[in-house]
N, C-alpha and C positions, 0 to 999 in steps of 0.2 A: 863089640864093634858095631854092629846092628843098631846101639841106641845113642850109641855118639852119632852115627849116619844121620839117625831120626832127629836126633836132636838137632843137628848141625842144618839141615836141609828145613825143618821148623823157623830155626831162627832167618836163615835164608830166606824164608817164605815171607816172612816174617818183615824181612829187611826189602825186599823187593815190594812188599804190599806198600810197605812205609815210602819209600823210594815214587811209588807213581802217587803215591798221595800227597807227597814232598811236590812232583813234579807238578800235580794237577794246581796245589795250592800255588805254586809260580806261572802257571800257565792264565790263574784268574787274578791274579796280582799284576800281572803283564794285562793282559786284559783291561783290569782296572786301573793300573797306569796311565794305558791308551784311549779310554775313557774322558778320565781325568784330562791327561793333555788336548785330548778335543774339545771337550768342556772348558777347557781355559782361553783357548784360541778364541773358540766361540765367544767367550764373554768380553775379553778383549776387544774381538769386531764390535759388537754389540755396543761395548764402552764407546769405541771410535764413533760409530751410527750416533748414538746417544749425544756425546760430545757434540758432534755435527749438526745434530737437529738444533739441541740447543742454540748453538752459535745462529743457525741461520731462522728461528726463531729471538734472538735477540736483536738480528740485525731487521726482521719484519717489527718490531714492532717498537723499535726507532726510528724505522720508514714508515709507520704508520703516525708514530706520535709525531715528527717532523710533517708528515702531511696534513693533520687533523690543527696543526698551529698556523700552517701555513692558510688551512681554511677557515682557521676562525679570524687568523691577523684580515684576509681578505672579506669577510662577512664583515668584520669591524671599521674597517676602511668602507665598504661602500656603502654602514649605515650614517658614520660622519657624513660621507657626499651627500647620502641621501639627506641628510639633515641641513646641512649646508644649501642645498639647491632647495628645500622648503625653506628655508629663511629668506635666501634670494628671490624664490615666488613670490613667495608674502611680501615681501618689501617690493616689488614691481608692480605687486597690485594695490597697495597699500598708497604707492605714488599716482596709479594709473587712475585709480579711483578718490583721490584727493586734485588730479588735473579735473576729472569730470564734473567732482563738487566746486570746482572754481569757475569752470566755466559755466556752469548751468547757472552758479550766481551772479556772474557776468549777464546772462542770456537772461535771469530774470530782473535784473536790473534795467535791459535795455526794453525788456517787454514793460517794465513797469512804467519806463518815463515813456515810451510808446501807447500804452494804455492809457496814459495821463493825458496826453497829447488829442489823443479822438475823443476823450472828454472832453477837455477844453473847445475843441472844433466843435462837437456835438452842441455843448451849453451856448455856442456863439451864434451858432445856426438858429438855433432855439429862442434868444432872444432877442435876430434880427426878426422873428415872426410872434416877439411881443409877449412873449414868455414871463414870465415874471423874474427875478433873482434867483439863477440857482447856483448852489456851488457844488465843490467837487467834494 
């Protein structure tokens, strides 16, 4: 009887060792489980963050590329004005200095028959005082 005891209380021991080692391995399994489910949660957030940057990195840098057109359409435009208002310059002065070249020939025209004029007086004077013939 004695060694059925020992025997039976063996296997008992036996089944109880098994038993917390059954239990430990579900207590790290649970464990790891919960782990796991944090880990997922967490990457999920992470996905959302990620997703969200993206987005609002796409939406910065359609606000940048709509700004950067908007600055060059306007550097484009006011280097036409500016070119346009150099034509118009130059055509103002082009006129302004084509009046003054009329007029100075104008001006030298009347100085010329004016100059012609105090010759003539000059050589008249000259030959009321016996001069000989001179001309202009």
């Amino acid at each position: 009887v004695s060694t059925q005891s020992t025997g039976s209380s063996g296997i008992n021991a036996e089944y109880g060792h098994l038993s917390r080692h059954g239990q430990t391995i579900q207590d790290h399994a649970k464990h790891h489980a919960l782990r796991i489910h944090l880990l997922e949660t967490n990457l999920a957030h992470m996905q959302v963050q990620l997703d969200t940057t993206k987005s609002k990195l796409d939406e910065t840098e359609k606000a940048k590329s709509d700004l950067q057109k908007k600055y060059d359409d306007a550097v484009e435009k006011m280097e036409r004005e500016m070119s346009d208002m150099e034509k118009k310059y130059e055509s103002i002065l082009i006129e302004a200095m084509d009046a003054v070249a009329g007029k100075l020939e104008q001006a030298q025209s009347r100085w010329q028959k004016s100059c012609e004029m105090v010759q003539l007086r000059n050589i008249a004077k000259l030959r009321e005082f016996g001069l000989p013939n001179l001309e202009l």
